[in-house]
N, C-alpha and C positions, 0 to 999 in steps of 0.2 A: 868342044866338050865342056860340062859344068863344073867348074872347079869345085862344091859339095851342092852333089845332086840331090841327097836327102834333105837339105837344108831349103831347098828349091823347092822341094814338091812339098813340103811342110807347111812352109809359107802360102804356096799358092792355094793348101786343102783349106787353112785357116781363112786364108782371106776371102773363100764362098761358105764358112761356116756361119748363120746369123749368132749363134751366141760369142763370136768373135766382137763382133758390133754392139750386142745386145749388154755385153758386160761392161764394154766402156759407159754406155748410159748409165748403167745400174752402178757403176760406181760413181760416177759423178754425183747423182742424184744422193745417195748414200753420203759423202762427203756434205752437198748443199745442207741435208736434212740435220746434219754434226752442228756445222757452221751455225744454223739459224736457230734448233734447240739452244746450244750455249749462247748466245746474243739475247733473245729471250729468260733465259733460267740462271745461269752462271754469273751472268758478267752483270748482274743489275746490284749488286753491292761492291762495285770493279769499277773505280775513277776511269771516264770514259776515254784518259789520255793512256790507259792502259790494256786498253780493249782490244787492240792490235797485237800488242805481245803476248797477252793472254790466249787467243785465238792460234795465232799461228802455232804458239807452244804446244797449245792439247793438239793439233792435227798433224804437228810435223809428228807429232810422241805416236796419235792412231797408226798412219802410216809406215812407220818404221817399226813397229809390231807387225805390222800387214806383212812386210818386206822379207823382216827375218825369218817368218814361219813358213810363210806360203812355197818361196822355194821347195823348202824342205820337203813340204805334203805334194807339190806335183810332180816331183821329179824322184822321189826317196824309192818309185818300185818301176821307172821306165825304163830300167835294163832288166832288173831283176825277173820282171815278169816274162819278157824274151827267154832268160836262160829257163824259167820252168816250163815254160811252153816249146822249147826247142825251137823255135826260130830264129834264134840269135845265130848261128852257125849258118843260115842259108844266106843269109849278107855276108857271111866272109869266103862264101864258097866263089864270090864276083871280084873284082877288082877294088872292092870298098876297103877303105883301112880305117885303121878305130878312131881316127878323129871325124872320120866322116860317118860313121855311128853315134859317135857320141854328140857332137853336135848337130847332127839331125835331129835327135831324142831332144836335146836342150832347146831347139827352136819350135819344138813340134807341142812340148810342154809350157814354155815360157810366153808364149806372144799372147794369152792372154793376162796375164798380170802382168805383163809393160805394160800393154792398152792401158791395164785397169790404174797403172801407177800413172799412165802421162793426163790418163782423165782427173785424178788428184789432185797434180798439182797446180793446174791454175786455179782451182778453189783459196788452196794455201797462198795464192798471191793477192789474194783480197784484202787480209791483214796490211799490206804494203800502204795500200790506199790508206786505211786507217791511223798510220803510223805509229811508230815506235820497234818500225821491222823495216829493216834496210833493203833494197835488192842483191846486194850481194848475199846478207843472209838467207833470201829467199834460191838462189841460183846455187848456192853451196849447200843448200838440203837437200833441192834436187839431185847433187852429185852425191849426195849420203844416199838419199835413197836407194838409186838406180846402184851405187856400188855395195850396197846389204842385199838388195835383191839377187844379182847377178853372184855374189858370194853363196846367200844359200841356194839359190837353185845349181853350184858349183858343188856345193856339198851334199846336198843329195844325188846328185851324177855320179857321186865319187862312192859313195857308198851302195846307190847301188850295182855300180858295177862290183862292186866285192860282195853282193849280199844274194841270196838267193829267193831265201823266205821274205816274204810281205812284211808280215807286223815288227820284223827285227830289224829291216831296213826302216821302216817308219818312225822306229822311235830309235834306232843308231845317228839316222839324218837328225832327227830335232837335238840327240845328244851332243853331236857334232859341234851345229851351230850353239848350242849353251854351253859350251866347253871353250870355245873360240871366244865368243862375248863374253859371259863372266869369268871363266878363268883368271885372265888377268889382274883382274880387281879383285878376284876372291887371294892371288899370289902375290898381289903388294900388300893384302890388309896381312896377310900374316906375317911378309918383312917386314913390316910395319910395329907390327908389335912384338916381334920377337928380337929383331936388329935395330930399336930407334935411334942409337947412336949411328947407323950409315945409310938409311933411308927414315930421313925426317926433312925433306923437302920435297916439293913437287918435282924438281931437274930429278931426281935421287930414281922416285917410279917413273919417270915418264917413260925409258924403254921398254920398261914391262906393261905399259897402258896402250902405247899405239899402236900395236897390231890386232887389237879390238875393235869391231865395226861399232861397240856403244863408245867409243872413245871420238871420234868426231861429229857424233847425235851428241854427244856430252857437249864437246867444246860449242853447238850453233847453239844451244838451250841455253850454256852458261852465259853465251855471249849476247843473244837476244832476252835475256832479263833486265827486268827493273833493277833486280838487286844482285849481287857476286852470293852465288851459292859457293863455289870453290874457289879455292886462289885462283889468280891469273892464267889464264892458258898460253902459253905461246901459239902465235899465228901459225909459225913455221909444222907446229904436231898436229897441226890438221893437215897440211897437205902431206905427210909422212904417215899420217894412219888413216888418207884415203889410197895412198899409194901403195900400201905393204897388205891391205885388204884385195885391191883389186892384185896384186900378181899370188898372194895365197890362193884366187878367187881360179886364176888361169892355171899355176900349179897345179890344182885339184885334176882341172880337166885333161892336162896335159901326163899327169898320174893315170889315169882313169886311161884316156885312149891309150899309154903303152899297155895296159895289163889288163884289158877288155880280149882281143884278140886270142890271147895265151890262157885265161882263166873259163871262156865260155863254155870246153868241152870235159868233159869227167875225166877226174885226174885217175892215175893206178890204185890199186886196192892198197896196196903199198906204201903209199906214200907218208911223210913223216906227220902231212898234215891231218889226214884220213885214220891215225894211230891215235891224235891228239885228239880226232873228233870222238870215235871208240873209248877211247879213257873216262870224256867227260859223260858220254851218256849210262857208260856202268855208272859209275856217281850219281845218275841224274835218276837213271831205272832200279839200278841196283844189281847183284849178281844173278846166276840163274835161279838158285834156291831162294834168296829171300824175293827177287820178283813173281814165284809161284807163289809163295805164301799170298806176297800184295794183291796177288790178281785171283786168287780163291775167296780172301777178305772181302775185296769188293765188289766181285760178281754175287757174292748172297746177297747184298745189300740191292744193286743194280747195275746191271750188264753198262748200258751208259755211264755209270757212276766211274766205272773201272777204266775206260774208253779217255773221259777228260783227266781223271785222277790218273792214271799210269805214273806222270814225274812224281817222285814218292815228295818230293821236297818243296813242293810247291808253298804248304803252309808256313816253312822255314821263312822264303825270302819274306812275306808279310811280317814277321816278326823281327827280323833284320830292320824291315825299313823303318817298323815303330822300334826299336831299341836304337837307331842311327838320329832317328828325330827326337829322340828322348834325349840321348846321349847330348844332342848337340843343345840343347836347351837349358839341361841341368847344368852345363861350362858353363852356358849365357849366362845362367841364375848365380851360379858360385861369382862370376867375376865381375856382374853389373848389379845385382844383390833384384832389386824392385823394379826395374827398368823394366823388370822380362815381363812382369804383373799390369803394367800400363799395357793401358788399352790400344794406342797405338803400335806398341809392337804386336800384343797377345793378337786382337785381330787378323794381323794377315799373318800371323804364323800359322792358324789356325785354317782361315783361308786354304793358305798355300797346302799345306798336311793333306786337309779333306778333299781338294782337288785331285791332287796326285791321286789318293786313293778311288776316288771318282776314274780319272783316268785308266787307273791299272782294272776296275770293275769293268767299263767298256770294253777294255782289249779280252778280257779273258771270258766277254759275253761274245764274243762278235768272233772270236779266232773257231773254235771247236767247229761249230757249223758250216762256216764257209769253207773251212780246209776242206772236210767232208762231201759237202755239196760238189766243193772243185773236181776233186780226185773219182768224186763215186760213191762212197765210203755208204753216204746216206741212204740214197738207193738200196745197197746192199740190207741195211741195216733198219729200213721198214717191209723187205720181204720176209723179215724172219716175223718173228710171234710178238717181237716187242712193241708195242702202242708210240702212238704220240703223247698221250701225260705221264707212257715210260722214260720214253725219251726227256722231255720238260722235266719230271723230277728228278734226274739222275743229272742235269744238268745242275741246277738249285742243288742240290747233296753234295757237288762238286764246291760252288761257292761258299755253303755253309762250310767244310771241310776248311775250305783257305782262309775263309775271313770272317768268321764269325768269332773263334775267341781272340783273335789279333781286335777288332772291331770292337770286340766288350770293354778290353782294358782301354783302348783309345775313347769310346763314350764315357767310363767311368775319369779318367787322365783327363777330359775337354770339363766334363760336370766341374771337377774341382777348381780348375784353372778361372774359367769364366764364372764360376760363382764368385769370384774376387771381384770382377765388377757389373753382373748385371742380376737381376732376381731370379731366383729358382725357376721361378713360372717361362719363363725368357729364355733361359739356358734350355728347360727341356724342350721348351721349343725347336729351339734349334740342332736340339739333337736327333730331334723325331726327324726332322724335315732331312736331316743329314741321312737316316734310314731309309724314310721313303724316296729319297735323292737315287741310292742304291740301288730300292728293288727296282725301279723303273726303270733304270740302266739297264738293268740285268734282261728285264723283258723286254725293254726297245733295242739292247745290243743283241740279242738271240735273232730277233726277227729281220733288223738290218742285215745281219751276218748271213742270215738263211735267201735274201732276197737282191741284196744288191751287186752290182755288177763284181766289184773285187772288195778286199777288206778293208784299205784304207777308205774308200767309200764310205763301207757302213761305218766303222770306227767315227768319222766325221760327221754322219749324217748323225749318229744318238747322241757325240758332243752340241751339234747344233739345236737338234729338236730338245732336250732335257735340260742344259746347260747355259746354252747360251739365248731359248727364243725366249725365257722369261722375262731375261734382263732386257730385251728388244722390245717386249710389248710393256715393259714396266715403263720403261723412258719415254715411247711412243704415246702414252695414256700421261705421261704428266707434259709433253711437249704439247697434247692436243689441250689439253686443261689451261695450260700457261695461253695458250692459241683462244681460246675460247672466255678464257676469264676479263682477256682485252678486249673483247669480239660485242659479250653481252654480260660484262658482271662477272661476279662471285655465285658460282653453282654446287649447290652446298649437295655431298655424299653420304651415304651411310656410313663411307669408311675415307679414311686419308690417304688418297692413293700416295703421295708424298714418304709415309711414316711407313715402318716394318710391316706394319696390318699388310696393308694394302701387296708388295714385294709376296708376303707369304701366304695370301690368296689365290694370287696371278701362280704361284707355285705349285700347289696342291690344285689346281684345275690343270694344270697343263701333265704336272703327275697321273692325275685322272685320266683323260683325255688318252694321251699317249700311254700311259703304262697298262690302264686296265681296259680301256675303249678301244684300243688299235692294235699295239702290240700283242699284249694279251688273248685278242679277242682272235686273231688273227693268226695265232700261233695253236691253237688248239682248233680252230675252223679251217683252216687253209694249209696245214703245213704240210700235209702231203702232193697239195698239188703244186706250194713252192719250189720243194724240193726235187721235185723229177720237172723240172723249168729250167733246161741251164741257159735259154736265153729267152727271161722275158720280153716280149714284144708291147707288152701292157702292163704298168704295176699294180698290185690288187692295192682297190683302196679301202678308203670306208666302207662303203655300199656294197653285201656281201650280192654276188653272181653279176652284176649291171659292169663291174673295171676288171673282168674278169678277162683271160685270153680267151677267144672263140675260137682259134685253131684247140685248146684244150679240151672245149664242150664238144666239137664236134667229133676229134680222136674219140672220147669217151660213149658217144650217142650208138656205135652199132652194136659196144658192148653190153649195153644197158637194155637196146632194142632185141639181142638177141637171148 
């Protein structure tokens, strides 16, 4: 008999999957392509006896970003999606027990991001050759990595066995893992500065630092520099916050398989937890009378309008999170005075801000449709009289409602801040693109949501297409320029791919592209035959009827013939 049988067949389905194989190349080759941009671009004002430290520092840093998320995104809905679909109960109806659920799911999710992490790191071992990177440092990142990875994909296990809904598991996992890492260093800076008489040395925080998986990516980084960024680490708090990582990491699992079992089936009507969920959605809906009034308000406006809009409080939390970032900035300004004005901080504060809210845009384009599509809802809800650009604008009525006067005061809050240091012309720039960043969200998360397999999907595919492919083809166009400038010369542009121009070119075409060319285009052309697809066999692409399903046209040919 198999000691975990699901564990067996998991491995064995992966190991005739080709994107099994196919990922491990794709990450290598991803890695090489890091490697030999900076070698080229980076490191050519970099004393070349520092080239190694340099190197291995940016890729151990990629990597361990890779590590901490990626868990979280593959594994945040591999229970959860079981209890909505009721199949989690037909494995316990057999002799399976919840560790051998739970780690079936973990191997069935994780084997390909080992692949893609052990394809990694013999790239990071090149530095070695180069010197100024020991092998021990190299062999002791490999044990950072493999124990961040194997942590977050512990803590997305863990949440989703407590989670039911999709998008609340997806961002509880990633809150999880940022609650675990920076926690600690966010709860020594404030002993720090409220107790400096008993924490003013390093021994003082170190036990509130080592149970931090950035607590021993700290110590190989501090230790593989040229220069001491922080005091001294002791040897000994790396192998104690690789050690108190990896049993938090089994703990989770070990959590997770008792109370999988016991929580998959629907609790009583009764119950004290079921009372506390009732409490929060009067709060969320409101009572019977003033929920009639909300839902008279907003069916005159749009039946859809009323559908997304129902949590009456939706535009509250928006205003919460700008008076929390406000709040916390105006302390910075009171207690560091001009600090906060330098471009060094104001940049990624601003960064950071506009992302999250970027973020919260996707989830709240990408949720509404796919719940819908899931359950039926959609179906229902284009038999009746309502359109599709009814539908479309009552969704858009929906985001202007949540974020358009939170949105005002934050362009008008960014105008002033960045006019401290860059020119008007500069700033509006950047605030436009901050807009149209938005709308294009909004129409590439709508049509993710309505077309792809589940939600963390779409959610991921509109971060990727909007977010993240600019900065890929920005880098890729100054690696091929740096490639080619050694190749045959100096090849002079209309514009400097290098400078802003260039970054916010490559932006506003991919905005284009994606938000009015595809998403858009394809959202008022095709949306009713996405939505009655609950498995597409074909994704519709560009070219409208040629990527289309043929089991669709044919369904559709006797109605038309007769």
């Amino acid at each position: 008999m198999t000691a975990l049988p699901i564990v067996e067949r998991e491995l064995r389905v992966a190991s005739r999957r080709p994107a099994t194989h196919l990922l491990r190349v794709a990450a290598a080759l991803v890695a090489m392509v890091v490697f030999g941009w900076m070698m080229l671009t980076w490191l050519q004002v970099v004393p070349s006896a520092l080239h190694g430290r340099y190197l291995f520092r940016a890729l151990f840093g990629f990597a361990f970003v890779y590590c901490l998320f990626v868990g979280a995104r593959l594994t945040a809905d591999c229970l959860s999606e079981e209890k909505r679909e009721g199949t989690l109960g037909l494995l316990f109806l057999t002799d399976l027990k919840g560790y051998d659920v739970v780690l079936g799911k973990l191997a069935a999710t994780s084997i390909n991001s080992i692949y893609a992490l052990l394809a990694i790191i013999p790239v990071m071992s090149v530095p070695v050759q180069l010197g100024g990177v020991t092998a021990a440092d190299l062999w002791q990142s490999a044990l950072v990595l493999l124990n961040t990875l194997f942590f977050s994909l512990a803590s997305g296990v863990l949440v989703s066995a407590l989670s039911r809904n999709e998008r609340k598991a997806m961002f509880a996992a990633v809150f999880v893992v940022l609650f675990v890492t920076v926690g600690p260093f966010v709860l020594t800076f404030v002993l720090g500065t409220s107790f400096p008489r008993f924490f003013n040395a390093p021994q003082d925080v170190l036990p509130f630092l080592v149970p931090s998986p950035a607590y021993a990516f700290g110590y190989i980084i501090n230790k593989s520099s040229a220069f001491t960024v922080f005091a001294p680490l002791p040897a000994g708090s790396f192998w104690w916050s690789a050690l108190l990582v990896h049993l938090l990491s089994w703990l989770m699992l070990l959590w997770a398989s008792r109370i999988l079992p016991r929580i998959w089936q629907s609790r009583v009507s009764n119950s004290k937890l079921d009372r506390h969920r009732e409490r929060v959605e009067q709060w969320a809906y409101g009572r019977a009378a003033a929920r009639k009034a909300h839902r008279a308000w907003l069916l005159d406006i749009n039946p859809f309008l009323w559908l997304v809009s129902r949590e009456r409080w939706k535009p509250l939390y928006v205003w919460l999170y700008v008076g929390a970032v406000s709040g916390t900035w105006l302390w910075g300004w009171s207690k560091y005075s001009d600090v906060m004005f330098d471009r060094k901080t104001l940049d990624p504060t601003v960064f950071l801000f506009e992302t999250f809210l970027k973020l919260w845009m996707i989830s709240e384009a990408c949720t509404r449709l796919a719940e819908d599509r899931r359950n039926g809802a959609l179906e229902l809800l284009l038999s009746t009289a309502l359109t599709t650009r009814g539908i479309l604008r009552g969704q858009w009525l929906a985001f202007r409602r949540q974020f358009a006067a939170p949105l005002a005061v934050v362009l008008l809050f960014e105008f002033i801040l960045l006019r401290q240091q860059y020119p008007a012309g500069v700033v509006v720039t950047k605030l436009v693109m901050f807009v149209l960043d938005l709308l294009t969200l909004g129409w590439v998360g709508m049509w993710l949501g309505l077309t792809a397999r589940n939600l963390n999907r779409a959610i991921v595919g509109a971060i990727g297409r909007v977010l993240i492919l600019p900065l890929g083809i920005f880098y890729a166009a100054k690696f091929g320029l740096e490639i080619s400038e050694r190749w045959m010369g100096t090849i002079h542009f209309p514009f400097h791919i290098s400078s802003e121009s260039g970054m916010l070119f490559i932006r506003l075409a991919n905005n284009f592209l994606f938000g009015l060319c595809w998403a858009r285009r394809h959202l008022l052309q095709n949306f009713r035959e996405a939505a009655t697809q609950r498995y597409q066999a074909e994704k519709i692409g560009w070219l409208p009827g040629r990527s289309r399903r043929k089991d669709v046209v044919r369904m559709q040919a006797p109605v038309a013939s007769s």
